[in-house]
LOFI-199557 format. One record per residue (C-alpha): y, x, z. Coordinates in steps of 0.001 Angstrom, whole numbers, padded with zeros to 6 digits, always signed. Each point is the difference from the previous one (the first is absolute). Layout:
! residues N
YXZ...
***
This chain:
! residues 268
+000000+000000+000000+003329+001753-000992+002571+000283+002516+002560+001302-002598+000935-001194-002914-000691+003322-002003-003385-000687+001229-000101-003495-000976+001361+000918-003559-003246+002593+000254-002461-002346+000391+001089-002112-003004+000194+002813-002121-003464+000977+000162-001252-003579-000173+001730+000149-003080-001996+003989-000787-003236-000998+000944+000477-003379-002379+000928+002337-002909-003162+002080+000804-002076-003506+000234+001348-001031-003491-000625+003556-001855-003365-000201+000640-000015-003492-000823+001467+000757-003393-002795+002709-001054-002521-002494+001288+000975-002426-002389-000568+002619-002756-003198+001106+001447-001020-003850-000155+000769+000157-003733-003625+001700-000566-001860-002786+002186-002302-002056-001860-001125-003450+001704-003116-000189-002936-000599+003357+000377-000012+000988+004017-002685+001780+000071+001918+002652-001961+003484-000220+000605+000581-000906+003900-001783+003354+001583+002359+001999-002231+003215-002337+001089-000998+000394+003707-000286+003777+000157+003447+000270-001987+001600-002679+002722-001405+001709+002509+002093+003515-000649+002810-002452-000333-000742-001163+003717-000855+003290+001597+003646+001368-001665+002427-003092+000985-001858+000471+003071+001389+003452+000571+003392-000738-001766+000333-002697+002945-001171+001747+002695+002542+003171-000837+002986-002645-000340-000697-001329+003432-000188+003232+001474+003169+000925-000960+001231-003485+001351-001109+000285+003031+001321+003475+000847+003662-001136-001477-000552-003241+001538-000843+001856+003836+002743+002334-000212+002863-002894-000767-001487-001656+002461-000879+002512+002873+001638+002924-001522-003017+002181-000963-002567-000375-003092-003599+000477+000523-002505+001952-002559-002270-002900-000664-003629+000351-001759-000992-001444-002561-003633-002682+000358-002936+000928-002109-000189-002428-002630-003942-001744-000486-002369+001669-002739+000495-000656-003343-003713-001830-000073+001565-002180+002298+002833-000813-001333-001388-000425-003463-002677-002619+001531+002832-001658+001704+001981-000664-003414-002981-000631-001925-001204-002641+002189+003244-001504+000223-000063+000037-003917-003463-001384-000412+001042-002736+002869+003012-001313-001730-001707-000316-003562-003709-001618+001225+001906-002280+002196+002125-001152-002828-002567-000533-002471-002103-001667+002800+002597-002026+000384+000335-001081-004116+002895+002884-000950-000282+000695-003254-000798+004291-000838+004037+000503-000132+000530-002193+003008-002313+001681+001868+000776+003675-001277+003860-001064+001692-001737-001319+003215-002107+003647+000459+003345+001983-000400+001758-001773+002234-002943+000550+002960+000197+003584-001098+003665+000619-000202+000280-001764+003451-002946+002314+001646+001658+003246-001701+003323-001172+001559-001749+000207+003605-001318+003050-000609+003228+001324-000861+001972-000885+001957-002300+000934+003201+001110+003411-000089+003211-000810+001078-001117-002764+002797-002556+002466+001091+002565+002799+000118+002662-001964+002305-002690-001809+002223-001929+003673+000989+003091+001916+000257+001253-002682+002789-002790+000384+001721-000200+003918+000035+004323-000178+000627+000160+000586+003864+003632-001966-000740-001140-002598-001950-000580-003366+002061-001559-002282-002967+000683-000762-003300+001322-003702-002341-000774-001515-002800+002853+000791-002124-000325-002894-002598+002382-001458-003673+002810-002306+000537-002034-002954-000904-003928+000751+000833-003060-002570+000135-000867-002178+002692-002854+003057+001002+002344+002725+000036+002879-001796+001940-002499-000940+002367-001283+003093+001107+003037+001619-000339+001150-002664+002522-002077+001488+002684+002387+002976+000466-000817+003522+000841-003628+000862+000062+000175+002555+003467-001976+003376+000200-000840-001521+003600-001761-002579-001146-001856+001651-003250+001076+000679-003347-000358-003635-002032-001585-000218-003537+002859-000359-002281-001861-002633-001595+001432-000167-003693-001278-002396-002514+000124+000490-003760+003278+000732-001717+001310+000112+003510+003269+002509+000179+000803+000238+004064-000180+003386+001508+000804+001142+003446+002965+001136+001936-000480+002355+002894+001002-001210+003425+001580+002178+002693+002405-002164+002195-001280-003392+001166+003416-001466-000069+001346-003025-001280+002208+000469-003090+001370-001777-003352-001277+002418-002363-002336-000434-003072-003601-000295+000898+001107-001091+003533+001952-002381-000940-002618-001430-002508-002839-000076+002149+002029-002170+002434+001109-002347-002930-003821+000101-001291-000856-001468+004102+002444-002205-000269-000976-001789-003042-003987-000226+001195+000783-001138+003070+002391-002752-001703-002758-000602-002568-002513-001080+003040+002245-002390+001449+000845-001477-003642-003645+000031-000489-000758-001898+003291+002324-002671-000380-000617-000520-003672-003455-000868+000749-001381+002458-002011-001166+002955+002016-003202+001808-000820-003078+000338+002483-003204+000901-000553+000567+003807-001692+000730+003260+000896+003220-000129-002205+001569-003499+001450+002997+001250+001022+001194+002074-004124-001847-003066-001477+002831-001902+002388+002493+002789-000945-000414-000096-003948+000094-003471-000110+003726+000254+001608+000801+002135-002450-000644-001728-002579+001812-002827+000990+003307+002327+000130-000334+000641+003701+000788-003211+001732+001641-000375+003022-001623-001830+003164+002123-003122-000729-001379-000120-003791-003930-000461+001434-000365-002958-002205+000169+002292-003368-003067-000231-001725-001263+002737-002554-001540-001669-003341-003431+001121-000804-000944+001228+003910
***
């Protein structure tokens, strides 16, 4: 959580780094993609996976070496002294190349399972795989920030450090508010296409600035979309996932306010 707003103006900055990173690899992906074959898999996704996978290990690295660099600029506006900060080792490339080619191979049975046709279902593999590959990619830098605040004897926690406008998911754990070093270092949890990072936290102190600020904001609307939820009459029970189902669903019905419970959402 910055404390400054050099630090806050940080933060954004590499959220806006590590996205470039994401959509570099992205972009050779999609020409990588350009030699799969959906009659012909057999021969054409092993070679696609392999090539993906160098793309993975590589925006891995590119990440991770960004959000070292954050970090130590980010600790020494805030605290007034960097830190070196190690890089993660990234997963073997057999991994990572099962990883993407399973995602691939999901996306394009499931479609034509489903009645795609080929082309539909060509579309519906690349977007599993360019999702997965974003992950991948973008888990150097997560990785980098979430170690190093464990390993910083200054570091208290760390945020979720999200866009101006995120999903329901994102806004919801980034609601939550520091994850504290105390307590154990959180998954970061990301989902596919997902472009949050993480701020370091080293003063627990209530201020206005960026992620701070958002994460209190982010609070404030779930706990709003509850009580819309509960006097609407349309609350969720029964899942693990009641209360975003609940928080979506506000959303989507441009954020009501308690004395609006009577809006109804067509199609839910």
């Amino acid at each position: 959580m910055a404390a400054t707003p050099q630090g806050a103006a940080l933060t954004e900055r590499h959220r806006v780094q590590q996205l470039a990173i994401q959509a570099g690899s992205i972009d050779r992906l999609l020409q990588l993609w350009r030699g799969v074959d959906v009659t012909r898999l057999s021969d054409t996704i092993d070679v696609f996976a392999q090539a993906a996978a160098l793309l993975a290990g590589q925006g891995f690295t590119d990440s991770a070496t960004a959000a070292a660099q954050y970090y130590s600029l980010f600790r020494a506006t805030e605290i007034g002294s960097g830190l070196s900060v190690p890089l993660p080792s990234r997963r073997p490339l057999d991994q990572l190349s099962g990883l993407l080619r399973g995602a691939a191979l999901s996306g394009i049975i499931t479609g034509r399972r489903s009645g795609m046709s080929i082309s539909r279902a060509s579309q519906n593999g690349l977007i599993k795989a360019v999702g997965t590959l974003g992950k991948l990619v973008l888990a150097g830098g997560r990785m980098t920030i979430t170690t190093a605040v464990q390993r910083d004897r200054q570091a208290i926690g760390w945020m979720r450090a999200t866009s101006g406008d995120p999903c329901p998911f994102c806004r919801m754990l980034a609601s939550r508010g520091a994850s504290y070093t105390s307590e154990g270092a959180a998954d970061f949890e990301p989902h596919d296409a997902c472009g949050c990072t993480a701020e370091p936290l080293y003063r627990d102190t209530p201020n206005t600035l960026g992620t701070a600020a958002q994460s209190r904001e982010f609070l404030r609307e779930f706990e709003q979309s509850k009580t819309w939820a509960r006097d609407s009459g349309t609350m969720s029970r029964g899942t693990s996932n009641d209360a975003l189902n609940d928080y979506r669903r506000w959303i989507a019905a441009g954020k009501p306010t308690a004395g609006d419970a009577g809006t109804e959402i067509s199609g839910q």
